[in-house]
C-alpha positions in Angstrom: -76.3 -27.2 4.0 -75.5 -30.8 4.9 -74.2 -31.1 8.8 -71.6 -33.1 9.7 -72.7 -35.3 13.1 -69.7 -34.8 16.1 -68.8 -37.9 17.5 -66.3 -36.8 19.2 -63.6 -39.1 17.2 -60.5 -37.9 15.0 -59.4 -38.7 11.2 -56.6 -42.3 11.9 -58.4 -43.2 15.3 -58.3 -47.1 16.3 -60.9 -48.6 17.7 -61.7 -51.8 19.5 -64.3 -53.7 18.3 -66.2 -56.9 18.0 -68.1 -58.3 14.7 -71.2 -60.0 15.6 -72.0 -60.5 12.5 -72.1 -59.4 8.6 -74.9 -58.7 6.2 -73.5 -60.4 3.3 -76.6 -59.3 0.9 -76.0 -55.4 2.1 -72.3 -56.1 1.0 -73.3 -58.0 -2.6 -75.4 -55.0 -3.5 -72.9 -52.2 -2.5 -72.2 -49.3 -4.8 -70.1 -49.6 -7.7 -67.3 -47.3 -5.9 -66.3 -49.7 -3.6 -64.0 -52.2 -4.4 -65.1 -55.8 -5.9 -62.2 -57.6 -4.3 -62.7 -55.9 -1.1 -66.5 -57.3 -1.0 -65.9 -60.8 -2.0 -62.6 -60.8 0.6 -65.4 -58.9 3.1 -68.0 -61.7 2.0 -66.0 -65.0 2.2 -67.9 -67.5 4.4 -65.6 -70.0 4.9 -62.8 -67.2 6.2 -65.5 -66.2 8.5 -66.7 -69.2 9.8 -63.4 -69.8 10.5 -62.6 -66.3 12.6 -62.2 -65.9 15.9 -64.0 -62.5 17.3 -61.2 -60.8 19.1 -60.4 -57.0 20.0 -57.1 -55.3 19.2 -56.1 -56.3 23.2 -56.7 -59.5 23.1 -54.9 -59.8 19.7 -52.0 -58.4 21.2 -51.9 -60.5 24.4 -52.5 -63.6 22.0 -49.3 -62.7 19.8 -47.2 -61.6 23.0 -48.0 -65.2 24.6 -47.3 -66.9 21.5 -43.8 -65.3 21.2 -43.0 -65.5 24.5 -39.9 -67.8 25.3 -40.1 -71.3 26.6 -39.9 -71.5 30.2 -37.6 -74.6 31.2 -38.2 -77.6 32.1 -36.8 -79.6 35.0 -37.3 -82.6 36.3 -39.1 -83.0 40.2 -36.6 -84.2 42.3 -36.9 -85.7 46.2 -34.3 -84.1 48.2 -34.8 -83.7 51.7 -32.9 -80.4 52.5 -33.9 -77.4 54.0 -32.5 -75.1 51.1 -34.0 -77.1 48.6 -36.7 -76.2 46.5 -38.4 -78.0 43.3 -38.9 -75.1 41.1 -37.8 -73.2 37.8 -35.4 -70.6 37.1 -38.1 -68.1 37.0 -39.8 -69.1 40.1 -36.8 -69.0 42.6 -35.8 -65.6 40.7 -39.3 -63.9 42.3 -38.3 -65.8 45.7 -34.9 -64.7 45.9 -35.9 -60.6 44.7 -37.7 -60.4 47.7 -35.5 -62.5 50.3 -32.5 -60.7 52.2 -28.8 -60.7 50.8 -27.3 -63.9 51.1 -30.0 -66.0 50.8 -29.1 -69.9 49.0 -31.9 -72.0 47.3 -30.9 -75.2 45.8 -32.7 -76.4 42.9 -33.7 -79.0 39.9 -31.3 -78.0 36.5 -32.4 -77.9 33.0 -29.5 -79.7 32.3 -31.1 -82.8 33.5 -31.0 -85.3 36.7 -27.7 -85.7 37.1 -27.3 -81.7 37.4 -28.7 -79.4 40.3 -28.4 -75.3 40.5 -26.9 -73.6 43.6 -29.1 -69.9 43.0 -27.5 -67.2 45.4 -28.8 -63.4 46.3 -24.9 -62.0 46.8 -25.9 -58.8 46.8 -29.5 -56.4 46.7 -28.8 -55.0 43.0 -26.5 -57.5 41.3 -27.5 -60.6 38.9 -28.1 -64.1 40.9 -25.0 -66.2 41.4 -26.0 -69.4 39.4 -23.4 -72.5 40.4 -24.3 -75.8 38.8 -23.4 -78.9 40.6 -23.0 -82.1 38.8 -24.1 -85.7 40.8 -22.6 -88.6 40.4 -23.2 -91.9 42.5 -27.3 -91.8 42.6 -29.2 -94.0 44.0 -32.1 -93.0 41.8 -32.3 -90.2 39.3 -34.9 -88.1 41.5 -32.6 -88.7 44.6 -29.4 -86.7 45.3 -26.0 -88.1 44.5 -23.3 -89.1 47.0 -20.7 -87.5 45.5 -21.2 -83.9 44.2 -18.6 -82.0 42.0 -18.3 -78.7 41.3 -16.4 -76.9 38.6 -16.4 -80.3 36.3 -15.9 -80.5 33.0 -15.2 -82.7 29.9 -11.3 -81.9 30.7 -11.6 -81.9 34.4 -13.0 -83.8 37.3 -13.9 -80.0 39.5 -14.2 -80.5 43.1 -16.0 -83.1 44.9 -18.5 -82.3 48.0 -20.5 -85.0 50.3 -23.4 -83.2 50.7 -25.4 -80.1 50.1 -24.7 -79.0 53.4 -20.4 -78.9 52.6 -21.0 -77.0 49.6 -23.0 -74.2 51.4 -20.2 -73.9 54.4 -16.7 -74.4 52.3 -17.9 -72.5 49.1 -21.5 -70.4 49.3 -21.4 -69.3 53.1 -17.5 -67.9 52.8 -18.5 -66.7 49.5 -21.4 -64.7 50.7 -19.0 -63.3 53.5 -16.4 -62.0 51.3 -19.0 -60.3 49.5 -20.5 -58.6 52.4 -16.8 -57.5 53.5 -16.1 -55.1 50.2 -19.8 -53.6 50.7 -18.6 -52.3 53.9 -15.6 -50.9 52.2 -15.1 -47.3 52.2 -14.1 -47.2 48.0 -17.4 -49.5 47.7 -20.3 -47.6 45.4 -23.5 -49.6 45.3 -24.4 -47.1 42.2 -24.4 -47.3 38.4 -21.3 -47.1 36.7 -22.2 -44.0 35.5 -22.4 -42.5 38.3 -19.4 -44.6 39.5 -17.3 -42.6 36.7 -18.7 -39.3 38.0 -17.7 -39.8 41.3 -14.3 -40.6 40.0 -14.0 -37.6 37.9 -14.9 -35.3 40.4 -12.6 -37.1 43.1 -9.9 -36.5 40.4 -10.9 -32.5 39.8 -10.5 -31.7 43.3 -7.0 -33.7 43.3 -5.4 -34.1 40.2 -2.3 -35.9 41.8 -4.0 -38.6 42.9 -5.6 -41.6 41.1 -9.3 -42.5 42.8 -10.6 -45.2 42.6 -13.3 -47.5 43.4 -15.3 -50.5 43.6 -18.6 -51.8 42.3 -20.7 -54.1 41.1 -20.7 -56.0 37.7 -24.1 -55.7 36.1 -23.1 -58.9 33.9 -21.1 -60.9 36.8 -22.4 -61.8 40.0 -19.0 -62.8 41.4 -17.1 -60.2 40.0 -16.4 -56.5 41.2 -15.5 -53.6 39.0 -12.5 -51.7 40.0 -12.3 -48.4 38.2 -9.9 -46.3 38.4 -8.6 -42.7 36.8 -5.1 -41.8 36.5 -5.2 -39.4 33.4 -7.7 -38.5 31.6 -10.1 -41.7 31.0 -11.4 -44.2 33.4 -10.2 -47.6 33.5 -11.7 -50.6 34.4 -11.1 -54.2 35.7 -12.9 -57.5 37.2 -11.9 -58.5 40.4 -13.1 -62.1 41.2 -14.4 -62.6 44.3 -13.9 -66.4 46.1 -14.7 -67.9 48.9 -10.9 -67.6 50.1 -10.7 -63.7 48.9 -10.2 -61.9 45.8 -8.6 -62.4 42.8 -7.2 -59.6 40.7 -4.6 -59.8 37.4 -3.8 -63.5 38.5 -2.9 -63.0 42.1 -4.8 -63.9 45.2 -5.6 -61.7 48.2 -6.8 -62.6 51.5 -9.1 -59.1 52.3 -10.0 -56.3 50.3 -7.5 -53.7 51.5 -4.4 -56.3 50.8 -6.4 -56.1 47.3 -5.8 -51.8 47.6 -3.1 -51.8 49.4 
């Protein structure tokens, strides 16, 4: 009776392995069952010469580098401010996931010298606030311009700061603050939105004549708030902007948040 050796393996298992080398006479005098084509591929020297000895692992981390995106590319500049930092998107991402809420790091923009990027941490769960501020008046292209605009465009000039010091009290700083205000709200839900609807619903349940409501983040909009509200039977929703002199909701301005819900 011919026994059958345990290797402990299973039919379809993968292995990792490395070929140290291949005994191409072995090969050339196989047995006529195997497959010619299979040989000669096996037995090709100039293929071989040619391969790199690699497990699956390594493989795999290869291809996964290879397809990986481009990180960007800015250009070093010399600004001498304390929020400023030369780095890439990326980078000041992993600084600002573990700084507090309402941290502001200026920095270089792929868009070129005559561009730099405002990042802001507005709140501990949402997306980065991203502002881009266009220079004009350099003195060199490393160097930060005299006049800063923000908001420009092809169609319109945006709105001009001195310094990077101006833009982070008129705009960032009150920015920041409004932010922090609807937190504190009591119709504020730092959840999902599913849970978000939930709520909602079971608000609703408990008092059908009412219409609850409430606010959250926007998992695509860093300045924007959800408002979500139920007064039948589905839940509705809408973006409230949030500015540096309040909130803006269906084209109207206003001041706090409970003028807003009023």
């Amino acid at each position: 009776m011919r026994m059958t050796p345990n290797t402990g393996t299973v039919d379809g298992q993968t292995f990792s392995v490395i070929i140290t080398g291949v005994m191409r006479e072995a090969l050339l005098n196989a047995p006529p069952w195997m497959n010619p084509e299979v040989v000669s591929a096996a037995c090709n020297g100039q293929a071989l010469a040619r391969a790199e000895y690699k497990t699956l692992a390594q493989q795999e981390a290869d291809d996964a580098k290879a397809n990986a995106p481009a990180t960007r590319q800015y250009v070093r500049r010399r600004i001498d401010h304390p929020l400023f930092k030369n780095g890439t998107l990326e980078q000041i991402a992993k600084v600002l996931a573990a700084a507090p809420v309402g941290e502001v790091i200026f920095r270089p923009s792929s868009k070129g010298p005559d561009h730099l990027t405002a990042s802001v941490k507005l709140t501990a769960r949402g997306p980065l606030l991203h502002v881009d501020i266009y220079e004009a008046e350099k003195p060199s292209a490393a160097e930060l311009g005299t006049a800063l605009y923000i908001g420009r465009t092809s169609s319109a000039p945006g709105m001009r700061y001195d310094d990077l010091d101006e833009i982070f009290s008129r705009l960032l700083e009150p920015l920041i603050d409004r932010m922090r205000e609807v937190t504190k709200f009591r119709h504020y839900m730092d959840e999902s939105l599913d849970a978000v609807e939930r709520a909602i619903k079971e608000e609703k349940a408990a008092e059908p004549s009412r219409i609850p409501y409430k606010l959250s983040l926007s998992p695509k909009y860093p300045e924007h708030l959800l408002l979500s509200y139920l007064p039948t039977k589905k839940v509705m929703k809408e973006y409230v902007k949030v500015g540096p002199d309040g909130y803006s909701f269906r084209r109207q301005e206003h001041a706090t948040v409970e003028r807003l819900l009023a």
